[in-house]
KOLGU-4560 file (N, C-alpha, C; in nm, 3 decimals, padded with zeros to 5 digits):
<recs>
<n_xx: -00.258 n_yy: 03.506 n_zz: 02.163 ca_xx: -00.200 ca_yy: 03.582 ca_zz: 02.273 c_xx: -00.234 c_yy: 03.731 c_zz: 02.258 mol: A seq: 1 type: UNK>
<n_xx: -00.206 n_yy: 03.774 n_zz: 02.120 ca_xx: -00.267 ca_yy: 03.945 ca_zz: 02.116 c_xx: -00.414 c_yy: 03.947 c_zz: 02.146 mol: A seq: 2 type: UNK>
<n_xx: -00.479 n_yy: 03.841 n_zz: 02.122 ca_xx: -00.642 ca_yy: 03.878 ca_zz: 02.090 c_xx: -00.669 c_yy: 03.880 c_zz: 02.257 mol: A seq: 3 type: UNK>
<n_xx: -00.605 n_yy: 03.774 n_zz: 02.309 ca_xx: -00.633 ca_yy: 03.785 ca_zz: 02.481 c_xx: -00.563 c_yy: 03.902 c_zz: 02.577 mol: A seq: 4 type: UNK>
<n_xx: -00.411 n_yy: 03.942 n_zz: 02.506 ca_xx: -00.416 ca_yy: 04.101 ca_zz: 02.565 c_xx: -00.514 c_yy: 04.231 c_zz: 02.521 mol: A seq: 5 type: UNK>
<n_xx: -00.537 n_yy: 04.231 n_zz: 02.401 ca_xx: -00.669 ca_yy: 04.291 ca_zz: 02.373 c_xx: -00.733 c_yy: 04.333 c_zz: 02.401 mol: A seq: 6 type: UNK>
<n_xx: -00.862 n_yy: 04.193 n_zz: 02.459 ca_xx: -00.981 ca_yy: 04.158 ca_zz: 02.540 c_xx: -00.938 c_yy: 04.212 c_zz: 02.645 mol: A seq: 7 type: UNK>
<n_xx: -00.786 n_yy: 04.173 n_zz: 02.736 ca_xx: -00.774 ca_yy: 04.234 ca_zz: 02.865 c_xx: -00.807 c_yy: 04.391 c_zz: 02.881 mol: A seq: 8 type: UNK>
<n_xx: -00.735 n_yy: 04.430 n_zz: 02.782 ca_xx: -00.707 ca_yy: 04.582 ca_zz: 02.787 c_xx: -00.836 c_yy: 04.669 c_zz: 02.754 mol: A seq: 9 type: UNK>
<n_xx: -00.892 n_yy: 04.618 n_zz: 02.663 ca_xx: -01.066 ca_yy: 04.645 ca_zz: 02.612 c_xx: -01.148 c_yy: 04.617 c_zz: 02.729 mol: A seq: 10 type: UNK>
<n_xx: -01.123 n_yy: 04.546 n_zz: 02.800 ca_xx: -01.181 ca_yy: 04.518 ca_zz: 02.916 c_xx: -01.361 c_yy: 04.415 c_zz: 02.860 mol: A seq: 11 type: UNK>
<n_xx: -01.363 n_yy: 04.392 n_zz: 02.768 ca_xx: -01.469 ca_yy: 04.342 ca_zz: 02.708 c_xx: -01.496 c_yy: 04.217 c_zz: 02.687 mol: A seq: 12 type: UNK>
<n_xx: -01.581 n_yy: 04.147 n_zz: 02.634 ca_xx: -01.564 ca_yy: 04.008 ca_zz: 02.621 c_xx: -01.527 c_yy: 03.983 c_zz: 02.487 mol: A seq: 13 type: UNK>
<n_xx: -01.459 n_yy: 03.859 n_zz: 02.455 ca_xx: -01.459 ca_yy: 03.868 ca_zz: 02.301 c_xx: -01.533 c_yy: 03.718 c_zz: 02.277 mol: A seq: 14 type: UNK>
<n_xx: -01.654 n_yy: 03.711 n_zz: 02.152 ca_xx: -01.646 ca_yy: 03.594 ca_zz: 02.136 c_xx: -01.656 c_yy: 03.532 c_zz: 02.019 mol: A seq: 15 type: UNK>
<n_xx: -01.577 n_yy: 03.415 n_zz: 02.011 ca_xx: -01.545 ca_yy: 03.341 ca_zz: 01.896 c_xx: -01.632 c_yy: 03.343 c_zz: 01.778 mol: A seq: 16 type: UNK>
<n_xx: -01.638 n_yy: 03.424 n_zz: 01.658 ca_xx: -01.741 ca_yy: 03.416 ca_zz: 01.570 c_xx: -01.770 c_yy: 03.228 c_zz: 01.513 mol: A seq: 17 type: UNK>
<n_xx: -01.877 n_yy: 03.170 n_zz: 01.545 ca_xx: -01.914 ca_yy: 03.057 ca_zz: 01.523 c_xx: -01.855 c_yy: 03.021 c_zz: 01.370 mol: A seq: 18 type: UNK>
<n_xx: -01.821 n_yy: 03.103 n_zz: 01.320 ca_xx: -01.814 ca_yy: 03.042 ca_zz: 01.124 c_xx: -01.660 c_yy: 03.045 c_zz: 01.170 mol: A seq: 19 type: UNK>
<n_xx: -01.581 n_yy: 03.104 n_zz: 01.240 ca_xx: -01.437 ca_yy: 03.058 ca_zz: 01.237 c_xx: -01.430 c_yy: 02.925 c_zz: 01.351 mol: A seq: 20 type: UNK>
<n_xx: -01.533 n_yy: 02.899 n_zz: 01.462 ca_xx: -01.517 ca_yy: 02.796 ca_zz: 01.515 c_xx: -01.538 c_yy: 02.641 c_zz: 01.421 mol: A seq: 21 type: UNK>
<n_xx: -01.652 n_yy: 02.674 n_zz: 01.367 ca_xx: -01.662 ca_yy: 02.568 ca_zz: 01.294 c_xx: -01.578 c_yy: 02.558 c_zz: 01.148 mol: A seq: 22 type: UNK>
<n_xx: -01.515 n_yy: 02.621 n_zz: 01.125 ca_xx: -01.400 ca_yy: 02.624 ca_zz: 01.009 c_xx: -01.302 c_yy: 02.534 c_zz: 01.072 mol: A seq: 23 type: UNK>
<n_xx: -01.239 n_yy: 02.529 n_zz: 01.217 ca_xx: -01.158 ca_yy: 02.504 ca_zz: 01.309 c_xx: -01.193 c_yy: 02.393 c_zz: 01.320 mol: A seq: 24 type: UNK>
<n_xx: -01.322 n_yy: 02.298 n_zz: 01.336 ca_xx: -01.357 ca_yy: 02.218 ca_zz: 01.376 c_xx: -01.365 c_yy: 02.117 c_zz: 01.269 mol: A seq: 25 type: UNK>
<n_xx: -01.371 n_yy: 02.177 n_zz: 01.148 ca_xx: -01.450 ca_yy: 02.082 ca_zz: 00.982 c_xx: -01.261 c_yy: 02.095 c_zz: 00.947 mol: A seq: 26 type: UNK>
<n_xx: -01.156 n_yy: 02.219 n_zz: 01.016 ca_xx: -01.018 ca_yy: 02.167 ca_zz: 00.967 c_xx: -00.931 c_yy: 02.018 c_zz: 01.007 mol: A seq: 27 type: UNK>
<n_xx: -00.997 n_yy: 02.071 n_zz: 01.162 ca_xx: -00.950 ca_yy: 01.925 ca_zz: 01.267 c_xx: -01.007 c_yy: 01.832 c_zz: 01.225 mol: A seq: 28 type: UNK>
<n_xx: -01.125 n_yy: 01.828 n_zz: 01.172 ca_xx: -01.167 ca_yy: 01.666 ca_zz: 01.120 c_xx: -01.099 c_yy: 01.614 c_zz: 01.009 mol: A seq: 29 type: UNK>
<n_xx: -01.068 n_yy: 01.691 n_zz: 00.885 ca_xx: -01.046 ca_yy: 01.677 ca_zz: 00.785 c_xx: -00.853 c_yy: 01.623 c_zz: 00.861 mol: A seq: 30 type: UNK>
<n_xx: -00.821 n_yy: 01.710 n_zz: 00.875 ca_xx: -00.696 ca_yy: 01.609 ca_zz: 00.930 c_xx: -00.669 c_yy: 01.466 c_zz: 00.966 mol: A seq: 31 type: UNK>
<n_xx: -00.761 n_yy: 01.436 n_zz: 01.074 ca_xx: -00.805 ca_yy: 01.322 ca_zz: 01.151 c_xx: -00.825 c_yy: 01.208 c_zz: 00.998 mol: A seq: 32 type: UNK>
<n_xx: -00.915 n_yy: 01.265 n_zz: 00.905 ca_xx: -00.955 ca_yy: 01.181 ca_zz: 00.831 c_xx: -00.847 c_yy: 01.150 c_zz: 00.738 mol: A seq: 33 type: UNK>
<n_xx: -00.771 n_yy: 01.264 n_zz: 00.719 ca_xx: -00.682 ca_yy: 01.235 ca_zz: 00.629 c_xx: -00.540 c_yy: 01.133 c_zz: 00.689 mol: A seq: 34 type: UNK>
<n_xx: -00.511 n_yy: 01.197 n_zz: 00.831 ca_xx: -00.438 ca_yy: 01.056 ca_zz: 00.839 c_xx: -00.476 c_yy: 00.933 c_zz: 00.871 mol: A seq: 35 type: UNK>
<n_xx: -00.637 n_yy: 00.915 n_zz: 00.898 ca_xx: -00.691 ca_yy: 00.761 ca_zz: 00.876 c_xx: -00.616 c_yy: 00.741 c_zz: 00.741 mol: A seq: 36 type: UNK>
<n_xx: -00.635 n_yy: 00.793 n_zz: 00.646 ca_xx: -00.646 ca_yy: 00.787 ca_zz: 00.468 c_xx: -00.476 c_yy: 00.723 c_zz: 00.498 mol: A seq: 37 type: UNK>
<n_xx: -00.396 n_yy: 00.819 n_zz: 00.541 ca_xx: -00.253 ca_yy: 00.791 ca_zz: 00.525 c_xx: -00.221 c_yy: 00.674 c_zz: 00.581 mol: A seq: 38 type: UNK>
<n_xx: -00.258 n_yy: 00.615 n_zz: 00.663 ca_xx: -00.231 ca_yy: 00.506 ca_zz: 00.735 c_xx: -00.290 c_yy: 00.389 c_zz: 00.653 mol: A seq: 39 type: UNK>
<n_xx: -00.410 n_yy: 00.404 n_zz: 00.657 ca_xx: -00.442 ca_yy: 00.271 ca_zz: 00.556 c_xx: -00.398 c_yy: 00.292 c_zz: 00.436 mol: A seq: 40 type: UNK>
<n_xx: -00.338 n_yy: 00.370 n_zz: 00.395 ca_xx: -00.272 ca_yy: 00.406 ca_zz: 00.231 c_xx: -00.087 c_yy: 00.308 c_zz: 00.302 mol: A seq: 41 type: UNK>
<n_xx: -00.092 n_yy: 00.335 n_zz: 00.377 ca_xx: 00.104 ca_yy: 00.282 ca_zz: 00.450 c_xx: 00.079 c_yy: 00.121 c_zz: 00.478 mol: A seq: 42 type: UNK>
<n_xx: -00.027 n_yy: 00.077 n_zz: 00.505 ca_xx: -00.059 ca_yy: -00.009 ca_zz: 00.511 c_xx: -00.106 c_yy: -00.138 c_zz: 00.407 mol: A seq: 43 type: UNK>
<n_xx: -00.144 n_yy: -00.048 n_zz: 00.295 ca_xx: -00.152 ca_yy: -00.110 ca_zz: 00.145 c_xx: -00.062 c_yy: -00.118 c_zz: 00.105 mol: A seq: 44 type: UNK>
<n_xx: 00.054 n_yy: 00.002 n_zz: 00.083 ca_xx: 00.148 ca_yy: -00.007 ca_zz: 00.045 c_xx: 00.262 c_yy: -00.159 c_zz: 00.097 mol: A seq: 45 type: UNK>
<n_xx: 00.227 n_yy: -00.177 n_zz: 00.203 ca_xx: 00.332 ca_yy: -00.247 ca_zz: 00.286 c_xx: 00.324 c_yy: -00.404 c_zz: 00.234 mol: A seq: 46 type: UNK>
<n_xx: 00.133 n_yy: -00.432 n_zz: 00.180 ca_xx: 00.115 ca_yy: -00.557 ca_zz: 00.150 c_xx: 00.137 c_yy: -00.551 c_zz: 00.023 mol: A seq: 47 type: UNK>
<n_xx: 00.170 n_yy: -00.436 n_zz: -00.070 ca_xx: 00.200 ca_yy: -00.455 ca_zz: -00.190 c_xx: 00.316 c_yy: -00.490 c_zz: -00.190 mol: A seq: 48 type: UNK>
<n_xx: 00.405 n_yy: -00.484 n_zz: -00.090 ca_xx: 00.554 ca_yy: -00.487 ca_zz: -00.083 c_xx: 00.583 c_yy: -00.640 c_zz: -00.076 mol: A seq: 49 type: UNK>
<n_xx: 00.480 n_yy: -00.679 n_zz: 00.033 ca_xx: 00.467 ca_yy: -00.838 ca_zz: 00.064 c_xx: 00.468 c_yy: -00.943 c_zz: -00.081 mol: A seq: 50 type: UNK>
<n_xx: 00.341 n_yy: -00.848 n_zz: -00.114 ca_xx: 00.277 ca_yy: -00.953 ca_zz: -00.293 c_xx: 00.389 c_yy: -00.931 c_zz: -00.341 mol: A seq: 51 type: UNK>
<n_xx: 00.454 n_yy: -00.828 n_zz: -00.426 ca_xx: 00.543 ca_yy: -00.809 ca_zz: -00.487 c_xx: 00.672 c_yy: -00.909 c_zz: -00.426 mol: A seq: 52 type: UNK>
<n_xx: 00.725 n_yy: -00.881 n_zz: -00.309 ca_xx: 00.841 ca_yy: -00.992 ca_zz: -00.303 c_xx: 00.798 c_yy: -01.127 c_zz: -00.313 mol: A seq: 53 type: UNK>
<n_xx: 00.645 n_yy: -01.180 n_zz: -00.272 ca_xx: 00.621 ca_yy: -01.300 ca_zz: -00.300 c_xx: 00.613 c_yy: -01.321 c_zz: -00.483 mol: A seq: 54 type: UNK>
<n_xx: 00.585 n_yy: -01.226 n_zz: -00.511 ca_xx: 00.564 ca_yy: -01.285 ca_zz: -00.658 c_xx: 00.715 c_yy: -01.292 c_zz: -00.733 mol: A seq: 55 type: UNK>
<n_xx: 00.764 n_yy: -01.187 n_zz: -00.645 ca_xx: 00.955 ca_yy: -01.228 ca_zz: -00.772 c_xx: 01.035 c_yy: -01.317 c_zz: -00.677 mol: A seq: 56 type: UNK>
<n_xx: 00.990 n_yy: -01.413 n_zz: -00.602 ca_xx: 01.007 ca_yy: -01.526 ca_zz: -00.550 c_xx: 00.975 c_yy: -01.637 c_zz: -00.622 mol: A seq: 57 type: UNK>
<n_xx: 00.839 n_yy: -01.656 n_zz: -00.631 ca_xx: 00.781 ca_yy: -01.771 ca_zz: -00.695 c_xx: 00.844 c_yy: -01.761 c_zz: -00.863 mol: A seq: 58 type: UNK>
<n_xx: 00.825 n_yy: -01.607 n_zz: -00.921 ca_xx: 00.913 ca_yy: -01.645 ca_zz: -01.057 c_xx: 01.054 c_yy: -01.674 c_zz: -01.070 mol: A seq: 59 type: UNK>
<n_xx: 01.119 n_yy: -01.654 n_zz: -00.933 ca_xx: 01.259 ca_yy: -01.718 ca_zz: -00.961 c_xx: 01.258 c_yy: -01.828 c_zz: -00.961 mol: A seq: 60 type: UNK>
<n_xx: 01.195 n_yy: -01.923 n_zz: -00.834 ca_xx: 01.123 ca_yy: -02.034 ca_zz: -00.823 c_xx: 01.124 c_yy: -02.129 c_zz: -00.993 mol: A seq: 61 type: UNK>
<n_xx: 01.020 n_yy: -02.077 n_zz: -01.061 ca_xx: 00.964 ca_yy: -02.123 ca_zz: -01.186 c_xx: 01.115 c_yy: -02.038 c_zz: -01.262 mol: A seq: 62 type: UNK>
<n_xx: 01.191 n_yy: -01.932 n_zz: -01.323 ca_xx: 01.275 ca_yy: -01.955 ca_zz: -01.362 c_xx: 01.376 c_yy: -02.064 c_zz: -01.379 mol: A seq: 63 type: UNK>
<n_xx: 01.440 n_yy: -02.107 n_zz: -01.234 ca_xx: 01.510 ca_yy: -02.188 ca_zz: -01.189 c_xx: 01.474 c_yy: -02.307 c_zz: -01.259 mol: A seq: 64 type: UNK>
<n_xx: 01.307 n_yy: -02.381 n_zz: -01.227 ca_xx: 01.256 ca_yy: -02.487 ca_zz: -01.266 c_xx: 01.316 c_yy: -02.474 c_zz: -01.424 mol: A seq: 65 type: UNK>
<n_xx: 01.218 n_yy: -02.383 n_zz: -01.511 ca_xx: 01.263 ca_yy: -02.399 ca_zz: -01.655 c_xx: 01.398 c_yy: -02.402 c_zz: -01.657 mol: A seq: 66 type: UNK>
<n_xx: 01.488 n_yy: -02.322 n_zz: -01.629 ca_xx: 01.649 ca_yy: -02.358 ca_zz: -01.670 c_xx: 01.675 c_yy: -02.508 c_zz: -01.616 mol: A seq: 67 type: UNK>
<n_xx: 01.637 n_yy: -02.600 n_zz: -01.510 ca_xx: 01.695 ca_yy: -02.748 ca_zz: -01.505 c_xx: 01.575 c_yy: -02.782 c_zz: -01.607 mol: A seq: 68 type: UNK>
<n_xx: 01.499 n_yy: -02.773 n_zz: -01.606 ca_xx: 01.424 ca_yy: -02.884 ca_zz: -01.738 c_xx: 01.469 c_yy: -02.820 c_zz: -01.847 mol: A seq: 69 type: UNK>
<n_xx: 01.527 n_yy: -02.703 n_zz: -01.876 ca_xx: 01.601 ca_yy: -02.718 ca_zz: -02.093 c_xx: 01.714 c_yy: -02.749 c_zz: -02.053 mol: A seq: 70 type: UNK>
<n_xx: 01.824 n_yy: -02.754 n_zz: -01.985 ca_xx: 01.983 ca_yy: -02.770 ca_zz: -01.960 c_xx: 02.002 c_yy: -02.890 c_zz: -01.904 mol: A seq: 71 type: UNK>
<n_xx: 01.897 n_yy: -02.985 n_zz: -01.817 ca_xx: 01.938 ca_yy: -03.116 ca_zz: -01.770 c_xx: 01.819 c_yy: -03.183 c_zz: -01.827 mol: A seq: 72 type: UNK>
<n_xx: 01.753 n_yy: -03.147 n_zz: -01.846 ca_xx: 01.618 ca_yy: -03.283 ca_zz: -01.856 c_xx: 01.590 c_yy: -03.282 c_zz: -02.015 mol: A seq: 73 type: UNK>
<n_xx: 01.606 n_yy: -03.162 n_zz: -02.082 ca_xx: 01.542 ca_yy: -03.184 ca_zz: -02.204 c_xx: 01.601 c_yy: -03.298 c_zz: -02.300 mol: A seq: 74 type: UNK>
<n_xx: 01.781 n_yy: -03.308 n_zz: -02.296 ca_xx: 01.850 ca_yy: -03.421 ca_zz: -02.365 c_xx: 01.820 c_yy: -03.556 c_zz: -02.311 mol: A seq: 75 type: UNK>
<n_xx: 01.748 n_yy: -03.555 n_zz: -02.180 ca_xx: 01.718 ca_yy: -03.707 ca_zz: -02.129 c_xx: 01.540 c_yy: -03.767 c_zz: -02.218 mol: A seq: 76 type: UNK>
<n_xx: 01.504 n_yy: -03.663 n_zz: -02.225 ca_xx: 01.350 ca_yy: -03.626 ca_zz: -02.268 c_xx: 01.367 c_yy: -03.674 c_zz: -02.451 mol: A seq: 77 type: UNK>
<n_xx: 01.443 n_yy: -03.610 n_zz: -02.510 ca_xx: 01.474 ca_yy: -03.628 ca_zz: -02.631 c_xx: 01.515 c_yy: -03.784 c_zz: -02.660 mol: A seq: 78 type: UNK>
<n_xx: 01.560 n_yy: -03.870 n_zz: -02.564 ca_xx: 01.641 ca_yy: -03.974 ca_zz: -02.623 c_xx: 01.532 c_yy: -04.098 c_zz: -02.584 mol: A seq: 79 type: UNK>
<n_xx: 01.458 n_yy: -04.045 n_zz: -02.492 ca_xx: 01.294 ca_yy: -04.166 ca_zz: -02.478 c_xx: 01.213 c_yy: -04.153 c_zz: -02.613 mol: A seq: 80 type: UNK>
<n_xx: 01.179 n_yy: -04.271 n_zz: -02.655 ca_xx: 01.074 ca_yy: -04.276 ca_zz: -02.789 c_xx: 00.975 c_yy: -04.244 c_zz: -02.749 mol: A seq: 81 type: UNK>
<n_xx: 00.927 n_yy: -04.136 n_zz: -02.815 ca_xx: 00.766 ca_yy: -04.107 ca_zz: -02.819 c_xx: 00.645 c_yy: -04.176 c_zz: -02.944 mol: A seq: 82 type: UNK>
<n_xx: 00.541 n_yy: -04.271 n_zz: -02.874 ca_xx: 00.460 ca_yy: -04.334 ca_zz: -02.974 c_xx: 00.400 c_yy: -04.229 c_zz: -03.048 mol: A seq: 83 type: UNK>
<n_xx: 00.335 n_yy: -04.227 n_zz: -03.146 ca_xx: 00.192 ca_yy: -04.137 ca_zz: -03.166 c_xx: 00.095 c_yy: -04.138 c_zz: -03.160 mol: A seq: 84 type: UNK>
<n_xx: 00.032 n_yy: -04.297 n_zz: -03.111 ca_xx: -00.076 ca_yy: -04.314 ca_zz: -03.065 c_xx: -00.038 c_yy: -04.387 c_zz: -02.932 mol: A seq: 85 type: UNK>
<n_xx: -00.162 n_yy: -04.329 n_zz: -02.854 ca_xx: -00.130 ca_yy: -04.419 ca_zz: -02.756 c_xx: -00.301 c_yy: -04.524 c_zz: -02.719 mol: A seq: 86 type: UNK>
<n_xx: -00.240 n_yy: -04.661 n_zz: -02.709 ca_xx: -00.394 ca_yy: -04.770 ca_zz: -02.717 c_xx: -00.405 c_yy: -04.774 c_zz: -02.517 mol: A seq: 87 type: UNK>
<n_xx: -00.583 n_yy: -04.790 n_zz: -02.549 ca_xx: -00.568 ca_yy: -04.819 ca_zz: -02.375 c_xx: -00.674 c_yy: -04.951 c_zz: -02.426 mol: A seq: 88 type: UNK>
</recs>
């Protein structure tokens, strides 16, 4: 706004030195790129969130399993005879 009352009052033209336009232009990109970056970074994050709850699922899953096979199955397991050879 000052630089355009300025110009008014100078009565002159003013024009954009090219090394601050293109500073302006290589800033706006770098933005652009960076929230591509952020988005697919929010987006990784989100499937790590996925893996992660799937995986402390499946180990409760397999927890669960091992606690009924040592607390119910292992004394049923113990009282079947095991051969040591077995003939086919």
């Amino acid at each position: 706004m000052c630089i355009a009352k300025a110009r008014d009052s100078l009565g002159c033209e003013w024009a954009e030195p090219p090394k601050l336009v293109k500073e302006v232009q290589d800033i706006g990109n770098s933005i652009e790129y960076l929230h591509r970056k952020l988005l697919e970074a929010e987006a990784q994050h989100q499937q790590l969130l996925k893996t992660k709850a799937n995986l402390e699922s499946d180990l409760q899953v397999k927890v669960n399993s091992l606690f009924i096979d040592r607390e119910k199955c292992l004394g049923m397991r113990r009282s079947f005879p095991i051969t040591a050879t077995i003939k086919y």
